[in-house]
C-alpha positions as CSV (number, residue, x, y, z in Angstrom):
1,X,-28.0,6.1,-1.6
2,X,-30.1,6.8,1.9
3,X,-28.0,8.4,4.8
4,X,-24.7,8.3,2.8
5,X,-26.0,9.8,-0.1
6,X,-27.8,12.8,1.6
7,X,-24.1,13.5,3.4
8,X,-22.4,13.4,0.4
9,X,-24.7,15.9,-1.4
10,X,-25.9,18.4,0.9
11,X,-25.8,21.9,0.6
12,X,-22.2,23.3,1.8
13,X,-20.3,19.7,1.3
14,X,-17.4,20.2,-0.7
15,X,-17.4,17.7,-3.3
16,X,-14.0,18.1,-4.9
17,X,-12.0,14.9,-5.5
18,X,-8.8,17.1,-3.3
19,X,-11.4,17.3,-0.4
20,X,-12.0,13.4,-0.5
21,X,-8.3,12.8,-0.4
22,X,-7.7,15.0,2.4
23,X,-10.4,13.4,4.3
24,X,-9.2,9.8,3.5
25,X,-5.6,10.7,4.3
26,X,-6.9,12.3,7.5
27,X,-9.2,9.3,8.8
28,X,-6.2,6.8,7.8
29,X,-3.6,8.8,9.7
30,X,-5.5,9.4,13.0
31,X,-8.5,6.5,13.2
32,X,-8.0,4.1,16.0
33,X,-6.0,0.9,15.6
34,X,-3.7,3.5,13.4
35,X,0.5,2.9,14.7
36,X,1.1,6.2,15.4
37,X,4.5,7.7,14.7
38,X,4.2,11.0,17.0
39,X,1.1,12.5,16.8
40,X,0.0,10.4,13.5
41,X,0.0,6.9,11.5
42,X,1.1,8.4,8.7
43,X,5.0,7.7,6.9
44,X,6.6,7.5,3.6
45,X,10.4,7.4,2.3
46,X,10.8,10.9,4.1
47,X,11.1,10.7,8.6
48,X,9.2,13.3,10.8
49,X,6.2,13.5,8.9
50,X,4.1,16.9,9.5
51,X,0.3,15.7,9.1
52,X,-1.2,19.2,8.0
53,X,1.8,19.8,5.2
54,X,0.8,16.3,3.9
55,X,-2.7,16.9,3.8
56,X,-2.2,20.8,2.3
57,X,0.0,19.0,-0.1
58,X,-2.7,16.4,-1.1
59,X,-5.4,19.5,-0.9
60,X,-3.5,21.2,-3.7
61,X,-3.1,18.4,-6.2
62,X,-4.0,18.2,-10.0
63,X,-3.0,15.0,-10.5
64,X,-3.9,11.0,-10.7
65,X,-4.3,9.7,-7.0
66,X,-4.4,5.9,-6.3
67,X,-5.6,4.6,-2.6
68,X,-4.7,0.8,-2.4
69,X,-4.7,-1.2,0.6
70,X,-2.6,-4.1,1.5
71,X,-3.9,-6.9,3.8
72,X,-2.8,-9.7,5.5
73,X,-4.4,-12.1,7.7
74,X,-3.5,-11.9,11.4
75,X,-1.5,-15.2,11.6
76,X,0.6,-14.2,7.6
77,X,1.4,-10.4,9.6
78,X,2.4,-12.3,12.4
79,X,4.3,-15.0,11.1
80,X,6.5,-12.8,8.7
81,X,6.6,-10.1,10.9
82,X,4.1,-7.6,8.8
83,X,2.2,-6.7,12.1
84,X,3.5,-3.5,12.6
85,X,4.4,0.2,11.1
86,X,8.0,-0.1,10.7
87,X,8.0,-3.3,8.2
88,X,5.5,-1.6,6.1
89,X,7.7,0.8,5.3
90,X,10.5,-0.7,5.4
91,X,8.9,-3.4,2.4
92,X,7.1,-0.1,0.6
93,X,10.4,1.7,0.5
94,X,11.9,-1.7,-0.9
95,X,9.7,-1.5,-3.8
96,X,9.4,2.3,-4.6
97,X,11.2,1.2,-8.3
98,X,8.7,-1.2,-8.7
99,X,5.7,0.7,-7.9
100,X,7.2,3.9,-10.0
101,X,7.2,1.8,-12.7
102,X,3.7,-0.5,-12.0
103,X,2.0,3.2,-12.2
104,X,4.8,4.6,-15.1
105,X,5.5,7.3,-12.1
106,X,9.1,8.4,-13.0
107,X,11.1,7.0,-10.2
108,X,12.0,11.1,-9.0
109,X,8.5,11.8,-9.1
110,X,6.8,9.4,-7.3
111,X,5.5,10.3,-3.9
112,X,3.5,7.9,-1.6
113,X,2.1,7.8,2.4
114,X,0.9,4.8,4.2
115,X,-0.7,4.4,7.2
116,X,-0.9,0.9,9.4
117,X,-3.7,-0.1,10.7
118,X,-3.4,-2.9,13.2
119,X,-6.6,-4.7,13.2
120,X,-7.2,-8.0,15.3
121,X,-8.5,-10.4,12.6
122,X,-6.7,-8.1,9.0
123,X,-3.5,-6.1,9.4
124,X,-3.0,-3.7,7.1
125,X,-1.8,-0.3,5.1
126,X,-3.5,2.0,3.4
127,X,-1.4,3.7,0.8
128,X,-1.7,6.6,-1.2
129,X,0.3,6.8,-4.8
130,X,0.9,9.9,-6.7
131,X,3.1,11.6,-9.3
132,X,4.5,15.0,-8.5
133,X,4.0,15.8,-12.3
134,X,0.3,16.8,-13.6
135,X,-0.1,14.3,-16.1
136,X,2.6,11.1,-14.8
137,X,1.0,7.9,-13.9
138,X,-1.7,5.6,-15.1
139,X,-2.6,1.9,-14.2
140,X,-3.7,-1.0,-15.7
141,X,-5.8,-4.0,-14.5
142,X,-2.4,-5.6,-15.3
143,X,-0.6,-3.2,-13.0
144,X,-3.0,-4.0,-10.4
145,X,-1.8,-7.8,-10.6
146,X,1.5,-6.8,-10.7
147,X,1.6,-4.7,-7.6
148,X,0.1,-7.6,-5.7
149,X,2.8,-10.0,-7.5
150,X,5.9,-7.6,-6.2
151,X,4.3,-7.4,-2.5
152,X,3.1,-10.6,-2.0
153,X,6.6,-12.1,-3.5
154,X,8.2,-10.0,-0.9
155,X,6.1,-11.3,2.3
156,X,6.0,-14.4,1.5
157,X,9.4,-15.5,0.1
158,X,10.3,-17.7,2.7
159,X,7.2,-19.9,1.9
160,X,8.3,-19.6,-1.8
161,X,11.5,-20.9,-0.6
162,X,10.3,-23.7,1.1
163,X,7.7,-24.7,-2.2
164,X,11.0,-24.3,-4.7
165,X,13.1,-26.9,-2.7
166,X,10.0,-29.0,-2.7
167,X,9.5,-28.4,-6.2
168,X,13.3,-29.2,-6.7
169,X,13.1,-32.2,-4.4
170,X,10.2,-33.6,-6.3
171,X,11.6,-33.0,-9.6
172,X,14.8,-35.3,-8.7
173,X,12.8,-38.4,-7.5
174,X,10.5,-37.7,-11.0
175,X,14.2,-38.2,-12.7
176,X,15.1,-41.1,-10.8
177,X,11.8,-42.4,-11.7
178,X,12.4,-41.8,-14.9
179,X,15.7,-42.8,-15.7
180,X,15.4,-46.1,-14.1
């Protein structure tokens, strides 16, 4: 534990899960390398995002909170233009059914931030996922797997083009082959 440990547990830390939250949505919205949108990195479905009602909001929660983050090498961001804020949320709002339904959020319930972080060698988002009900939400390992599969489909879809026609291409000669 060491250093870390002592900070965490000292006398006067708050310990609550909330506080964590709050710091983590904090240091993700205003850390350096973080595309700012104003005065902060952070964004959702919603425009003109006011830092300290999001993280009074997060501070009053009783409720499941999921954190993931979504990387990409620097060439993949660059190559399918996932190197800045804007196509973040633009491929997040895409798949706001899909992720309501990876963490059994109802649709009308689900809330979620995300920050981008643009760093030289791993581009990337930090999200956080939440149910405006008390009790919604709950994830799997296979949920897990399934959130990568509906993001990573989406950024890379021209590649899976490209492998398809392959595939496709291949497939004919194999029934030329075949036939003759």
């Amino acid at each position: 534990a060491g250093k870390a440990g002592y900070i965490a547990r000292r006398i006067g830390v708050d310990k609550s899960i909330n506080n964590r939250i709050v710091i983590n949505a904090n240091y993700i919205a205003t850390r350096p390398k973080v595309e700012k949108f104003g005065t902060h990195g952070l964004f959702s479905n919603k425009t003109d995002l006011n830092l300290n009602e999001v993280l009074e909001e997060l501070r009053e929660l009783k409720c499941n909170v999921w954190l993931p983050m979504l990387s990409l090498t620097r060439e993949d961001a660059t190559r399918f233009g996932y190197d800045n804020a804007r196509a973040w949320q633009t491929l997040i709002q895409s798949k706001q059914a899909d992720i309501a339904k990876i963490y059994k959020i109802p649709l009308d319930d689900l809330r979620w931030y995300a920050a981008f972080h643009n760093e030289s060698h791993h581009p990337h988002v930090h999200v956080i996922i939440y149910s405006l009900k008390r009790n919604d939400g709950f994830l799997t390992k296979k949920g897990v797997n399934n959130l990568r599969s509906a993001i990573a489909t989406s950024i890379f879809k021209p590649d899976l083009y490209l492998i398809y026609e392959k595939k496709d291409e291949y497939g004919n000669v194999l029934e030329r082959w075949t036939s003759e």
